[in-house]
C-alpha positions as CSV (number, residue, x, y, z in Angstrom):
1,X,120.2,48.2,110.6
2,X,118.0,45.3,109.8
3,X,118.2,41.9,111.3
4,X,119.8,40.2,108.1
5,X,122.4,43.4,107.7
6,X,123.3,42.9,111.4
7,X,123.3,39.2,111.3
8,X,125.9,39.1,108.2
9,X,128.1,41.8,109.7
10,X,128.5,39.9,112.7
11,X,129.2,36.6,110.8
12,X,131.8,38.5,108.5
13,X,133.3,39.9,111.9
14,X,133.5,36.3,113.2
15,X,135.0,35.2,110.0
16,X,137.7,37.5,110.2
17,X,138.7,37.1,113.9
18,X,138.9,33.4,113.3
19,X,141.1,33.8,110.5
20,X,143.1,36.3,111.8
21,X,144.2,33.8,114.1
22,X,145.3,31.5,111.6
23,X,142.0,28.8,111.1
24,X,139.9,29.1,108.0
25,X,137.0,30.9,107.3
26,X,135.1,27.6,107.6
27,X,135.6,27.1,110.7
28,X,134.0,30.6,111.5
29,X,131.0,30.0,109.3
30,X,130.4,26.9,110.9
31,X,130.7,29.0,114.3
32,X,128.1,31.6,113.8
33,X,125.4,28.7,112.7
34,X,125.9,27.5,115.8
35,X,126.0,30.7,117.8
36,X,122.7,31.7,115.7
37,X,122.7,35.7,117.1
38,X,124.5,38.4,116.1
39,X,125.4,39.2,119.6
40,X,126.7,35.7,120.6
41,X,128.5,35.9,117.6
42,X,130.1,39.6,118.4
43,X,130.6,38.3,121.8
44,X,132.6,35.3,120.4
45,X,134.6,37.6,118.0
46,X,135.7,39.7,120.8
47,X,136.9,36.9,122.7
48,X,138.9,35.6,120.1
49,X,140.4,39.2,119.7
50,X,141.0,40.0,123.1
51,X,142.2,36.3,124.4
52,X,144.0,34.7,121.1
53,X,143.4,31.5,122.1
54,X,146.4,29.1,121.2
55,X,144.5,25.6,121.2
56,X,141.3,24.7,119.4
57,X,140.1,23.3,122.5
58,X,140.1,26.8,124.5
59,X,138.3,28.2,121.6
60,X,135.5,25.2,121.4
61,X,134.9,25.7,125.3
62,X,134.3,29.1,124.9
63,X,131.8,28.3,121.7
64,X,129.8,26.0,124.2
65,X,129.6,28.4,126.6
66,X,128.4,31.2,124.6
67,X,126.0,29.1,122.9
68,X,124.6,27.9,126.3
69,X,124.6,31.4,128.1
70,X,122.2,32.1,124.2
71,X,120.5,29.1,124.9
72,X,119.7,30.3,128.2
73,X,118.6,33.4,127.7
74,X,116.6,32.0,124.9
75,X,114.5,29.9,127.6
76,X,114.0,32.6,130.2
77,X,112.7,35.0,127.1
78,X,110.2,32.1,126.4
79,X,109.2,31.7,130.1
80,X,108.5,35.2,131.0
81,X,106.4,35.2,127.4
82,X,104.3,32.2,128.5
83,X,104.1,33.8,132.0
84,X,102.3,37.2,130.1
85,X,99.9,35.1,128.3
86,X,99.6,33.0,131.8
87,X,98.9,36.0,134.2
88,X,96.5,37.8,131.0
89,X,94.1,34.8,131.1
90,X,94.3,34.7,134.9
91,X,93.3,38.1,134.6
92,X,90.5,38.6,131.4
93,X,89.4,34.7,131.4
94,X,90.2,32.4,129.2
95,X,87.3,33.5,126.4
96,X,86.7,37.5,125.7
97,X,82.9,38.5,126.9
98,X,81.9,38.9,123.4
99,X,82.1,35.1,122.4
């Protein structure tokens, strides 16, 4: 499955928890924007499957800590990336040999 496939499956998925609990499809549209994967966004669907949260506050607090565990994991993946290119200059030199 490509990115864009899996990306609007998950939205859809979203869509449809959200609604089945009531709220309108806006409200899930709005959510996956914000969650931005499809895994944050499965993650978020499950939750509102499994939990049925009866407040929107329950369900905003877990939207913020989805999105922050994603935001996380987004800055580790950009660390350990600019720690490779780090530890491959330490190790070839800044310039290649034939420059």
């Amino acid at each position: 499955m490509d990115t864009r496939t899996e990306w609007t499956k998950s939205r859809d998925d979203l869509i449809a928890a959200v609604t089945a609990l009531g709220y309108p499809a806006q409200l899930g549209a709005e959510m996956a924007k914000m969650l931005g994967s499809p895994r944050a966004m499965s993650r978020m669907a499950s939750y509102l499957r499994n939990v049925k949260p009866q407040s929107m506050e329950l369900i905003a607090d877990e939207l913020l800590s989805i999105q922050s565990d994603a935001d996380r994991w987004r800055e580790r993946k950009r660390s350990l990336e600019a720690n490779m290119k780090y530890n491959e200059i330490l190790n070839n030199g800044l310039y290649d040999d034939d420059e």
